[in-house]
C-alpha positions as CSV (number, residue, x, y, z in Angstrom):
1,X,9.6,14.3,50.5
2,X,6.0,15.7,49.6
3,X,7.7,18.5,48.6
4,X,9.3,16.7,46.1
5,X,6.5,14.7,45.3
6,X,4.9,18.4,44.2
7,X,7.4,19.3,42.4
8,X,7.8,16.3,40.2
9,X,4.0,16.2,40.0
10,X,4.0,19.5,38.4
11,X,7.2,18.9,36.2
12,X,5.4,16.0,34.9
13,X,1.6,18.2,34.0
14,X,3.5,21.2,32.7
15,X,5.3,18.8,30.4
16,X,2.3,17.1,29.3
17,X,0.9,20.6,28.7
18,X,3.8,21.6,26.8
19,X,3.6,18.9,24.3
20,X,-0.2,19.4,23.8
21,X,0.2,22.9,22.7
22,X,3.2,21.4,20.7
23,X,1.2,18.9,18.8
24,X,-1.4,21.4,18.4
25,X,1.0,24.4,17.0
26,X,2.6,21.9,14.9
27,X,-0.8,20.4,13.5
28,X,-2.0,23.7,12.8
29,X,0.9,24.6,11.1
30,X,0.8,21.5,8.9
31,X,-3.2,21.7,8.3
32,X,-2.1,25.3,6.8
33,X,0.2,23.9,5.0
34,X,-1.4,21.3,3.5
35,X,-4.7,23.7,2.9
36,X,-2.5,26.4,1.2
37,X,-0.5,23.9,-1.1
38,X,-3.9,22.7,-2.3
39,X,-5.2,26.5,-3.1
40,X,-2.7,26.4,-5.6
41,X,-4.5,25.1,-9.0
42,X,-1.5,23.1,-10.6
43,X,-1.0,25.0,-14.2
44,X,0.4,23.1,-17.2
45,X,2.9,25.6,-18.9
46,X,3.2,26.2,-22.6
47,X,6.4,24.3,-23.8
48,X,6.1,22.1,-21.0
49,X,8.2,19.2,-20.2
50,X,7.1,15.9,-18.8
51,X,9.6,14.9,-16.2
52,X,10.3,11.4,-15.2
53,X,12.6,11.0,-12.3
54,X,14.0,7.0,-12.1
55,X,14.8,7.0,-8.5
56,X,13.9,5.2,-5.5
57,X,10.9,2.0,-5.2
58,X,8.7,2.8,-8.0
59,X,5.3,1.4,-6.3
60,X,2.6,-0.2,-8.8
61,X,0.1,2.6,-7.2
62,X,-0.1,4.7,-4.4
63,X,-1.0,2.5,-1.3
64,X,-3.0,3.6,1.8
65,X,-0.7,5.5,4.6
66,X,-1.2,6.5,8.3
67,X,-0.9,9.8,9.0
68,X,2.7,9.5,10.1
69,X,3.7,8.2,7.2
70,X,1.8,10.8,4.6
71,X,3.9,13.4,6.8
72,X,7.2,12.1,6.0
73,X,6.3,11.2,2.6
74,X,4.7,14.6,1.6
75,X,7.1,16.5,0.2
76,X,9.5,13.6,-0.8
77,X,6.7,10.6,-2.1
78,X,8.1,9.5,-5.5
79,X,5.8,8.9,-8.8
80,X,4.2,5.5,-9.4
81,X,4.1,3.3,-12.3
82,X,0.2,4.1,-12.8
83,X,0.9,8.0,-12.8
84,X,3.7,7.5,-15.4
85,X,1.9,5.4,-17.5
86,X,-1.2,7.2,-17.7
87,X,1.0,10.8,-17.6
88,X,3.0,10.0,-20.6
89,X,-0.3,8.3,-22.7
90,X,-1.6,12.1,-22.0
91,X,1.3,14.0,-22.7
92,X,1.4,12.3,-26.1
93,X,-1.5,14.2,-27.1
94,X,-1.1,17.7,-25.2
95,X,0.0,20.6,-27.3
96,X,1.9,22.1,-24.0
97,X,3.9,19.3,-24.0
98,X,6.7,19.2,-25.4
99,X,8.5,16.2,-25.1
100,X,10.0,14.1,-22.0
101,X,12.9,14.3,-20.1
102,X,14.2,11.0,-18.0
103,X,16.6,11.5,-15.5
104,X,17.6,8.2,-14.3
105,X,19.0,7.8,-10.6
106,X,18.7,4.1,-9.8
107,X,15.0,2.8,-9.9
108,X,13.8,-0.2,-8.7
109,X,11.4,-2.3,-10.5
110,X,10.2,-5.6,-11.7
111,X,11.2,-6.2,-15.4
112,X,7.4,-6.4,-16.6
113,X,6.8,-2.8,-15.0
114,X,9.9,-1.3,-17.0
115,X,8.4,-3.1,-20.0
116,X,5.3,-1.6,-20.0
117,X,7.5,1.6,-19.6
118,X,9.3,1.5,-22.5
119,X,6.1,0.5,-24.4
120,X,4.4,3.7,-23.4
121,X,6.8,5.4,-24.1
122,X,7.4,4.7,-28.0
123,X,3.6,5.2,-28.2
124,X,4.5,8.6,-27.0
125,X,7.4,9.3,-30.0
126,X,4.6,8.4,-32.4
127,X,3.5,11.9,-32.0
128,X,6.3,13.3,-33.2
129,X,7.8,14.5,-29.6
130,X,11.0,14.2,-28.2
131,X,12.9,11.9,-25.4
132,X,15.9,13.0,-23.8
133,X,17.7,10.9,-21.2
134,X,20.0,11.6,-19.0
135,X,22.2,10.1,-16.0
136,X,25.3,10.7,-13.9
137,X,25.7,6.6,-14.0
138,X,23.0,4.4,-15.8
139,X,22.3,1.1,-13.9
140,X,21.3,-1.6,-16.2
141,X,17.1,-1.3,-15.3
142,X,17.4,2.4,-16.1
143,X,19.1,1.8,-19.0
144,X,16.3,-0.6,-20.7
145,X,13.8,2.6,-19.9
146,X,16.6,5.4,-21.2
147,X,16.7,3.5,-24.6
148,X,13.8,4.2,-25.9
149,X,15.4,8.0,-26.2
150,X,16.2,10.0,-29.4
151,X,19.3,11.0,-27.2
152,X,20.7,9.4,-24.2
153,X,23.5,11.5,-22.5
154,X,26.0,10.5,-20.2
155,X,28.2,12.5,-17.6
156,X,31.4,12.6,-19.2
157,X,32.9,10.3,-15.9
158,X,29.9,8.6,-15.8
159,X,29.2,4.8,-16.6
160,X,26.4,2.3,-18.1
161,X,26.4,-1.4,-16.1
162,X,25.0,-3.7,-18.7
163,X,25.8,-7.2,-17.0
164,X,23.3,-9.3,-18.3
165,X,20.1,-10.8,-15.6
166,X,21.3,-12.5,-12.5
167,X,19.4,-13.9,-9.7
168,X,20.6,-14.8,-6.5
169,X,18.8,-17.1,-3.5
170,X,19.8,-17.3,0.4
171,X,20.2,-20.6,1.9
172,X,19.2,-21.1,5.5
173,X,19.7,-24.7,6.2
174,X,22.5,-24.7,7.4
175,X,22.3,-21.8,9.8
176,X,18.9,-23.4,10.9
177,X,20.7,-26.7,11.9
178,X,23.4,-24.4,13.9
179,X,20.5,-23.0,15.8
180,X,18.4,-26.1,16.6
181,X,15.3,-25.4,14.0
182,X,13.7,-27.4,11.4
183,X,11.3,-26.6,9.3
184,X,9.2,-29.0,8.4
185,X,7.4,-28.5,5.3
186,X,4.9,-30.4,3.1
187,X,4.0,-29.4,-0.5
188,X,3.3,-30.4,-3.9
189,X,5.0,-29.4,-7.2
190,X,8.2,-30.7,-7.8
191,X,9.1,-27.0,-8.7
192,X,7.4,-25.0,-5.5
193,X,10.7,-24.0,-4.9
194,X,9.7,-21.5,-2.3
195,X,10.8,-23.9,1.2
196,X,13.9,-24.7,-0.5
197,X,15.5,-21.9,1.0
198,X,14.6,-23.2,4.7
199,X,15.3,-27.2,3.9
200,X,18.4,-27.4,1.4
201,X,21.7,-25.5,1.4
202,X,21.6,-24.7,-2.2
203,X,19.1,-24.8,-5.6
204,X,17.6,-28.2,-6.5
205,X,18.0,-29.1,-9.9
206,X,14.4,-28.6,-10.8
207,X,14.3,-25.1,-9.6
208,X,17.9,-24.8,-11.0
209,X,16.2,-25.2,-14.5
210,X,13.0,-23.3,-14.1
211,X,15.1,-20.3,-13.0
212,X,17.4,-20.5,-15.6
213,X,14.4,-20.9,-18.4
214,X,12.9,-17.8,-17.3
215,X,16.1,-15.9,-16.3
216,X,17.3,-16.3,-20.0
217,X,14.1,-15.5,-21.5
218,X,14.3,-12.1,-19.7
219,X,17.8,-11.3,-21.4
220,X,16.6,-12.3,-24.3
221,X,13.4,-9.6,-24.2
222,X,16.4,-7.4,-22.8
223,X,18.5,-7.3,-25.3
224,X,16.6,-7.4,-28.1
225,X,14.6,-4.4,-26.4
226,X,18.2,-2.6,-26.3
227,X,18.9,-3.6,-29.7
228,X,15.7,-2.4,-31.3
229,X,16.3,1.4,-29.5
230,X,19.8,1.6,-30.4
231,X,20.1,-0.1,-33.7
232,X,22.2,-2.7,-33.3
233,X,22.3,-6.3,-32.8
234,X,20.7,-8.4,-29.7
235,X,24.5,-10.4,-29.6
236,X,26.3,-7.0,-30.0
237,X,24.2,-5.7,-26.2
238,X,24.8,-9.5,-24.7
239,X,28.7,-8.7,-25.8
240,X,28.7,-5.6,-23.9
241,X,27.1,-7.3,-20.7
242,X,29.9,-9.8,-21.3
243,X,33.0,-7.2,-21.2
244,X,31.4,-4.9,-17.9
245,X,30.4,-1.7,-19.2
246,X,30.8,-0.1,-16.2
247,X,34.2,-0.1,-16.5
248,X,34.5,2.0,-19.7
249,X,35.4,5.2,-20.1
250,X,32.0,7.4,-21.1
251,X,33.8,8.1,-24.4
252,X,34.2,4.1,-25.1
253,X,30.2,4.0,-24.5
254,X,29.7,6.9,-27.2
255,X,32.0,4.7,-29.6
256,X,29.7,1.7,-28.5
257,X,26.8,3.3,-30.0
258,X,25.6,2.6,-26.0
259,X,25.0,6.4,-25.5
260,X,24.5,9.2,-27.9
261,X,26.8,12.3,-26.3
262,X,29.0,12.8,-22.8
263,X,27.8,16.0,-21.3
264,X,27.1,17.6,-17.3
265,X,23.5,17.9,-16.4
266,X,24.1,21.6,-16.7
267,X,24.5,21.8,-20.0
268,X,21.6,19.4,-20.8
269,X,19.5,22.1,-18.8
270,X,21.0,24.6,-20.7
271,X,20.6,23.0,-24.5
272,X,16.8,22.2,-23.2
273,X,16.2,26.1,-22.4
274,X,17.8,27.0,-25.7
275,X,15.1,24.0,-27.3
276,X,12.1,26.4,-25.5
277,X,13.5,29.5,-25.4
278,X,14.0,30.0,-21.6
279,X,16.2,32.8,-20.2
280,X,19.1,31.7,-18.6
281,X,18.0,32.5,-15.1
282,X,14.1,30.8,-15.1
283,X,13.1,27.6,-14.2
284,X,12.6,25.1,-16.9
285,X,9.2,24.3,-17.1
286,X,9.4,20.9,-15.9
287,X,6.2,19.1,-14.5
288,X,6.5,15.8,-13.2
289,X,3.8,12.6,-14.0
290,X,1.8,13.7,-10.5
291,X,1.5,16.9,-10.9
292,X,0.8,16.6,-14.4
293,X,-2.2,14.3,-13.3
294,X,-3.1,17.0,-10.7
295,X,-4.1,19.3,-13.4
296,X,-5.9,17.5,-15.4
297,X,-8.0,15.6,-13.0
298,X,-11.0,17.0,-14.9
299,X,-10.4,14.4,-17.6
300,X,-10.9,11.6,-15.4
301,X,-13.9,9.0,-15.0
302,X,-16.2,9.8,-12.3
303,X,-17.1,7.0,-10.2
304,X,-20.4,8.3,-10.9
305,X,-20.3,7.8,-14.6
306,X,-20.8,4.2,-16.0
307,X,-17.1,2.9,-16.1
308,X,-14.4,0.7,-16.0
309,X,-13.8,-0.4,-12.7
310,X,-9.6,-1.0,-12.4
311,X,-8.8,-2.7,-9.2
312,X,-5.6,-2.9,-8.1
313,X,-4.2,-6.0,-6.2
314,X,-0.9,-5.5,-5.3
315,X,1.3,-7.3,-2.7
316,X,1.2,-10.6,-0.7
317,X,-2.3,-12.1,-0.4
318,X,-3.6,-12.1,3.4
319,X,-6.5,-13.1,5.4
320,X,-6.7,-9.8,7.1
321,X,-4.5,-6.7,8.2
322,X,-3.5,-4.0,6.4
323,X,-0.6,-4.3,3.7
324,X,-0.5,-6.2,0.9
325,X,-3.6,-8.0,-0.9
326,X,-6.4,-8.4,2.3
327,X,-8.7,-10.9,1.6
328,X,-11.5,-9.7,4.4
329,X,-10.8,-6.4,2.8
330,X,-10.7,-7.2,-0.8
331,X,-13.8,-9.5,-0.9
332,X,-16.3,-6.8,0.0
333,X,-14.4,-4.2,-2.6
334,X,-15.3,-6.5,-5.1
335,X,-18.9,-7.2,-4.0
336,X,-19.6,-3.9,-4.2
337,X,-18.0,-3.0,-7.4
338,X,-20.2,-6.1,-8.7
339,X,-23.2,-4.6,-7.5
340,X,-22.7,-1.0,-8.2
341,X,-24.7,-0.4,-11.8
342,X,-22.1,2.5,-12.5
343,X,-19.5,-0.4,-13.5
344,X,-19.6,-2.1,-16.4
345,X,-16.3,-3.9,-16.0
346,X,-13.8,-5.3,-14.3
347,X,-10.0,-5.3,-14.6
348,X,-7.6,-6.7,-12.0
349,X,-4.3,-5.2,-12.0
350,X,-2.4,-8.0,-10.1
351,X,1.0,-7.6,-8.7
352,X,1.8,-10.4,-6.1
353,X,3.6,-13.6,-5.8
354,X,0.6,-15.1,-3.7
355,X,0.1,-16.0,-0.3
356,X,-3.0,-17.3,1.7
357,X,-4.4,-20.3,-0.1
358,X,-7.7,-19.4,1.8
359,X,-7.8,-15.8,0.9
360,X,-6.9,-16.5,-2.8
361,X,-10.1,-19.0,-2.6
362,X,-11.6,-16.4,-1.1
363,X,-10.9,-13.6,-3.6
364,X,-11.5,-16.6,-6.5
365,X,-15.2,-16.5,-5.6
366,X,-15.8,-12.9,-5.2
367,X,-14.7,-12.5,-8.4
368,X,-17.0,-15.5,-9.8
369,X,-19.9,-13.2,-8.2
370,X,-18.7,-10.6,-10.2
371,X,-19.0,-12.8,-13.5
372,X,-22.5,-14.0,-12.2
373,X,-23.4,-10.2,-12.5
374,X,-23.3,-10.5,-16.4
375,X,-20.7,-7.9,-16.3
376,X,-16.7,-8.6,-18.1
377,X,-13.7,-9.6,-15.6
378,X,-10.4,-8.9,-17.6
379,X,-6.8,-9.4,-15.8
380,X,-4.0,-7.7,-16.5
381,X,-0.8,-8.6,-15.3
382,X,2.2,-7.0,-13.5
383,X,6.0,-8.0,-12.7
384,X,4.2,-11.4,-11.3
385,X,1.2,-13.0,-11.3
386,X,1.9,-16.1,-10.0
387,X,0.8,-19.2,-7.5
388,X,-2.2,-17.2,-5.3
389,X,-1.9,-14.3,-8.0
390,X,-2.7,-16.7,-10.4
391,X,-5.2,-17.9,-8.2
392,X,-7.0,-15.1,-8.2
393,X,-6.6,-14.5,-12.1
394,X,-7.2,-17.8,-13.4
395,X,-11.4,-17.5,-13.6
396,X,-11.1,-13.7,-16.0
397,X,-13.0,-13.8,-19.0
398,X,-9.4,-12.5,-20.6
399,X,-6.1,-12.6,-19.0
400,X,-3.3,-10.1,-20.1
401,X,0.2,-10.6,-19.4
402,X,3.7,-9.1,-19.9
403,X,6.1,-10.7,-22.0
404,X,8.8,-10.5,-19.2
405,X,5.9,-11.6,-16.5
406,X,6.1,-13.8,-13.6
407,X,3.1,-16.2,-13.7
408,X,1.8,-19.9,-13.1
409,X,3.8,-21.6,-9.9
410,X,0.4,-23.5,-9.5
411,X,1.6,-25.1,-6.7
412,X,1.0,-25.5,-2.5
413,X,3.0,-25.7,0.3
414,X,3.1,-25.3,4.0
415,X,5.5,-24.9,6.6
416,X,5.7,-25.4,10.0
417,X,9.1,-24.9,12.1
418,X,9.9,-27.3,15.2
419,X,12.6,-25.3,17.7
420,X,12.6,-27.6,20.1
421,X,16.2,-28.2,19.4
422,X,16.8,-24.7,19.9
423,X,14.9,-24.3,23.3
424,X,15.1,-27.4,24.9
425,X,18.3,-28.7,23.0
426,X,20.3,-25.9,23.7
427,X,19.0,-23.4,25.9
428,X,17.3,-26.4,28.6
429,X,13.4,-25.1,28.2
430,X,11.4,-28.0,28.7
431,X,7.8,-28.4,28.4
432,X,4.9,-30.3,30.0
433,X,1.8,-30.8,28.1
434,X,-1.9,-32.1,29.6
435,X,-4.2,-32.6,27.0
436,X,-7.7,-33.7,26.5
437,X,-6.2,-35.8,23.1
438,X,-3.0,-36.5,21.7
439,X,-3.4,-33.5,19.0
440,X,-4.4,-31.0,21.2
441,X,-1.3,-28.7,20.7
442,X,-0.8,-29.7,17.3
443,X,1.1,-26.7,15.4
444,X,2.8,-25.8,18.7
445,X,6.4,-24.5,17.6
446,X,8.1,-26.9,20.1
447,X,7.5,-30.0,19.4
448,X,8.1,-31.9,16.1
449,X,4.8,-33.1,13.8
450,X,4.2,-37.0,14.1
451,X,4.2,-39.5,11.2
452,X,0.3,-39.2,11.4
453,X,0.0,-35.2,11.6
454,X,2.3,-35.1,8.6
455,X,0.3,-37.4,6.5
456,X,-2.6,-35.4,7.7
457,X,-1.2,-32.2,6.4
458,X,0.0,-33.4,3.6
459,X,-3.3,-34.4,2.6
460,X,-4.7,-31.6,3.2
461,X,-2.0,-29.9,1.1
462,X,-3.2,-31.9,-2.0
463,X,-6.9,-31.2,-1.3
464,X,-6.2,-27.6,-1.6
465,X,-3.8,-28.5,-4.8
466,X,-7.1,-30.2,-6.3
467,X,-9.1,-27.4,-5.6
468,X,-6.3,-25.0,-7.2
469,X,-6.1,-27.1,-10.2
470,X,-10.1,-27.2,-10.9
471,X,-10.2,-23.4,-10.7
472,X,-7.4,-23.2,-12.9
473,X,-8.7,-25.9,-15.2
474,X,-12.4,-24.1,-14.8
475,X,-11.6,-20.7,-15.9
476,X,-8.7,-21.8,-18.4
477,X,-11.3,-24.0,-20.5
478,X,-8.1,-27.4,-19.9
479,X,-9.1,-30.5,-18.2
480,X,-7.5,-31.0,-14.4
481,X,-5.0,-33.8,-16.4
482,X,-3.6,-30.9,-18.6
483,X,-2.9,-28.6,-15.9
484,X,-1.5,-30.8,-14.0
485,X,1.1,-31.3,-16.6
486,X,2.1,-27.5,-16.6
487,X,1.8,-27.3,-12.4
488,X,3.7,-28.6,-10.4
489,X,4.6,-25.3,-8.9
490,X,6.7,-24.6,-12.0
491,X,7.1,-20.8,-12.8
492,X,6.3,-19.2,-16.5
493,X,7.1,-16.0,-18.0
494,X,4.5,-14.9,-20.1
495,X,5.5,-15.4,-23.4
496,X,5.8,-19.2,-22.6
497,X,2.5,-18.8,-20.5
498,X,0.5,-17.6,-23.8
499,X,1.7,-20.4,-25.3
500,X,0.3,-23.1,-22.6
501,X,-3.1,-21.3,-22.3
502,X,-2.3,-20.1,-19.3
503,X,-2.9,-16.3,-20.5
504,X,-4.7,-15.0,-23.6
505,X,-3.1,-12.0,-25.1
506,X,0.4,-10.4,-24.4
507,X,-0.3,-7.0,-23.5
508,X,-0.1,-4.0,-20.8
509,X,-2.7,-2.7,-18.1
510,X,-3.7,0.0,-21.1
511,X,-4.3,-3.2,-23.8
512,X,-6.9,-4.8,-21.5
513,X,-8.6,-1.3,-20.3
514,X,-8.6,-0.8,-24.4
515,X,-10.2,-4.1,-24.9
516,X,-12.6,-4.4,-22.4
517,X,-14.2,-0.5,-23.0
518,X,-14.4,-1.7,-26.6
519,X,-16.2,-4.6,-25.4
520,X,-18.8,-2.6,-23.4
521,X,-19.2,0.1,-25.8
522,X,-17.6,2.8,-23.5
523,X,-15.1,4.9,-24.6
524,X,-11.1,4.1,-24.0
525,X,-10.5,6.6,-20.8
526,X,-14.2,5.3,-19.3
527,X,-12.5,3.8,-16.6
528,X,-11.2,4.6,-12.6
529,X,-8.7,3.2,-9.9
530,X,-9.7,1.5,-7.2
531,X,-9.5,1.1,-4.1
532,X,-10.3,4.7,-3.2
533,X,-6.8,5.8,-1.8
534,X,-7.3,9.0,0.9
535,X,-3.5,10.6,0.7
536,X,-5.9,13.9,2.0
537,X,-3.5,15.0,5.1
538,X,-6.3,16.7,7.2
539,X,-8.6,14.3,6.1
540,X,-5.9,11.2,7.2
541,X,-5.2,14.0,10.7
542,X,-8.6,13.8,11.9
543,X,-9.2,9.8,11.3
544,X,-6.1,9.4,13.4
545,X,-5.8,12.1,16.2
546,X,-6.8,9.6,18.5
547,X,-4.2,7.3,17.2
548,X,-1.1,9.6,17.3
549,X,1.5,8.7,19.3
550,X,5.4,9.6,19.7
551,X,7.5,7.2,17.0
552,X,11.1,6.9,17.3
553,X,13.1,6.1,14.0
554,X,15.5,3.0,14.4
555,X,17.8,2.3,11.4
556,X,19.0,-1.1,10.7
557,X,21.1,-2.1,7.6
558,X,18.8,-3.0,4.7
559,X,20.4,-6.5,4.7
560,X,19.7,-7.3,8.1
561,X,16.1,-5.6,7.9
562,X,15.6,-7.9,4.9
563,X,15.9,-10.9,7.0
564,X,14.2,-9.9,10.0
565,X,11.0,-8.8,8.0
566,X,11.1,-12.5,6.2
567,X,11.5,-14.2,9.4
568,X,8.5,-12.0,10.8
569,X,6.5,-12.7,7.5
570,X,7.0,-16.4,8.2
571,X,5.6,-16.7,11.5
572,X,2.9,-15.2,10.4
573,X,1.9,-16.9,7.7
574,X,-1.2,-19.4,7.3
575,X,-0.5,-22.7,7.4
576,X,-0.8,-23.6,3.6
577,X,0.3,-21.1,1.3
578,X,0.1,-20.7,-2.7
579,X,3.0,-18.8,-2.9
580,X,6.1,-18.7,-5.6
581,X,9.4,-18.1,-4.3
582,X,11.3,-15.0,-3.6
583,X,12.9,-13.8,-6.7
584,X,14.8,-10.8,-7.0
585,X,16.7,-10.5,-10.5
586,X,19.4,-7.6,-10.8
């Protein structure tokens, strides 16, 4: 027996030892790695060609990463919106640049971000270079963003699916009553459609006709959009979503006018190295927005330098943790960029669809320091902007939006399940409660509100509406009455949301750095990204060693994962949230 005891004993140290020297050997390797790929100065070719791959998430702007997670993403990360953007306003005016080449593989992305897309990228054919795009099978987003191409080509079995916008919203009533739960929920806005999901079985009327305003107004900035690059009518592209492109031949979309030639990707390589003169058996000199970026970083603002300060809010708006929009976080960011004499300006790049009523608040008054500093606050608007996103816009000297933009749903909710039925009605867990006063457990999950905590949180629901309402009315120049009447929780694109006051100017990220430089007197490109994103390998190796630990990978069907990710989001919320709906629109 102590024999074995040894033995095991040592089995169990070697083993430990083994995958020290492991981790080590491996980190080593990876440090080399990481510190050899960065000797390499990134060159820009003469005859370049800006590449822009569609594939994949395409994030707003590279987010902070553990360590983990800059490993697996090192070699296959994908390029943001921000390094497009500001890659293809560069390329425009680099004589190694030729022209870009789009190869679109299925990108996802809010309709605002492809807008400001396609925008930057006509800017770029005012130079006088060329677009080329290309795909095996266009999906409609791609599509909008392929457009904007002198030529669009088209594997000759390929397909284009233009099907018009659609939008599509789970109902989980009725599987909630199977299981026991309720979710009890107050609110205000007769549009804050975002518990409707948890408490009906299918859209209310209202939120039938908000959805449908904005939905329609989308196609419309569609099709025209498609109509405008390809020369032809907005009702001949809604005719084509009517008859299902994807089931014509490639030929019938070349006879549509939809695409410009059917041809294999090897043959568009091969016309391109004709184009530059390549020999048959080099690379082309393809560079893609990153790497592009990579070698010119000489041409960006230093923090050091009197700037622009872009801050990037991106993602549900928290109290504290580590995705998303933090408030704890957040706050002192902006603090500090209000203090620091090397900024001149603010812009906020928001992307979110709210959250945290008390972070937004939270956020709101940072940003009201920032004003105090004498200093511009300009907002520029992503896919949405709206309830706490709006929240936090609603004070800017200047607010820019995107036509096809998300915004308003000035509304507030909260929700608070009861499973009692589940536990105690089905599976026989009762509970017995002392308490000092009848409120005691108030919020516990097991027990149903009374008439009196209700009417206690719902006032509290429309105390945090008022104080919504005043910023909003505040910052917006309106009196409470008037916004009010455009509230309600009621979602606005942003062509409709210029015309209630609620933004100023229709315009991209690039429109509002423009105008706010102009207002300082600095020049256009006097401007830099923050937060400070570290995606430094050995840098993120060191911060963590102490955190590394062995991660296995479990894979769940997106579907599912979908679910269980809301469901986790939800009991984790805050209590009252300014928060629009879920909205995804295919």
């Amino acid at each position: 027996m102590l024999k074995r005891f040894f033995v095991s004993m040592l089995g169990t140290v070697a083993g430990i030892w083994i995958s020290i020297l492991i981790i080590l050997f491996g980190g080593i390797v990876l440090v080399g790695a990481v510190i050899g790929s960065k000797s390499e100065t990134v060159k820009i070719k003469d005859k370049s060609i800006l590449y822009i791959k569609l594939e994949g998430d395409i994030a707003e702007r590279l987010q902070e990463q553990s360590f983990m997670d800059l490993v697996r993403d090192y070699e296959s990360k994908g390029e943001t919106l921000d390094q497009m953007l500001t890659s293809v306003r560069m390329a425009a005016k680099d004589k190694k640049i030729r022209g870009i080449y789009i190869d679109a593989a299925g990108a996802s992305m809010g309709v605002a971000s492809r807008q400001e897309l396609v925008e930057a990228l006509n800017e770029f054919k005012e130079s006088g270079k060329w677009i080329y795009a290309y795909a095996d099978n266009f999906s409609q987003g791609d599509y909008l963003v392929a457009s904007v191409a002198d030529k669009i080509f088209i594997n000759p079995v390929g397909n284009v699916d233009i099907r018009g916008i659609g939008m599509q919203t789970p109902f989980f009533a009725g599987l909630l009553d199977k299981l026991g739960i309720k979710v009890q929920v107050v609110k205000v806005g007769t549009y804050k459609s975002a518990v409707e999901p948890f408490i009906l079985t299918s859209m209310s009327e209202p939120a039938r006709r908000q959805n449908q305003v904005y939905i329609d107004s989308i196609w419309n900035y569609y099709a025209s959009t498609i109509a405008e690059n390809r020369s032809v009518e907005p009702a001949t592209v809604s005719a084509w979503a009517d008859s299902l492109t994807f089931a014509w031949t490639a030929s019938h979309d070349v006879d549509a006018r939809i695409v410009t030639e059917t041809i294999y990707r090897r043959e568009v390589e091969d016309m391109l190295r004709d184009m530059l003169s390549v020999d048959d058996n080099d690379e082309l000199p393809f560079i893609t927005p990153s790497k592009y970026i990579e070698a010119n970083s000489d041409r960006f603002t230093s923090h050091s330098d009197d700037h622009i300060a872009v801050l990037y809010a991106v993602g549900d708006i928290v109290e504290s943790g580590d995705g998303g929009i933090v408030g704890d976080k957040m706050v002192p960011e902006i603090i500090r960029l209000a203090d620091d004499e090397n900024v001149a300006g603010l812009v906020l790049r928001v992307n979110s669809g709210g959250g945290s009523a008390f972070a937004s608040e939270q956020i709101w008054e940072a940003l009201e320091y920032f004003k105090s500093q004498d200093k511009p606050f300009y907002v520029s608007m992503g896919d949405y902007a709206a309830s706490g996103g709006y929240y936090i816009s609603c004070g800017a000297d200047r607010i820019y939006a995107d036509a096809t933009t998300l915004t308003g749903s000035i509304g507030v909710f909260g929700m608070i399940p009861d499973i009692s039925g589940l536990v105690t009605g089905k599976l026989g867990v009762t509970f017995s409660t002392v308490a000092s006063s009848p409120n005691a457990t108030f919020m516990s999950l097991t027990s149903p509100m009374t008439p009196e905590q209700k009417a206690s949180m719902q006032r509290y629901v429309e105390e945090t509406y008022d104080i919504f309402t005043s910023r909003v009315a505040e910052g917006r120049h309106m009196s409470v009455d008037s916004v009010k009447a455009i509230a309600e929780g009621r979602v606005w694109v942003g062509s409709s949301a210029l015309e209630l006051g609620l933004v100023d100017e229709l315009g991209s990220l690039n429109d509002a750095v423009k105008a706010i430089t102009e207002e300082v007197g600095l020049d256009a490109d006097a401007w830099a990204a923050y937060p400070y994103v570290n995606t430094n390998l050995l840098e993120r190796l060191l911060d963590e060693t102490s955190q590394l630990q062995t991660a296995q990978g479990i894979s769940l069907d997106p579907e599912i994962m979908k679910y269980l990710v809301m469901a986790k989001r939800i009991s984790e919320m805050d209590p009252i949230q300014a928060r629009m709906p879920e909205i995804t629109i295919r």
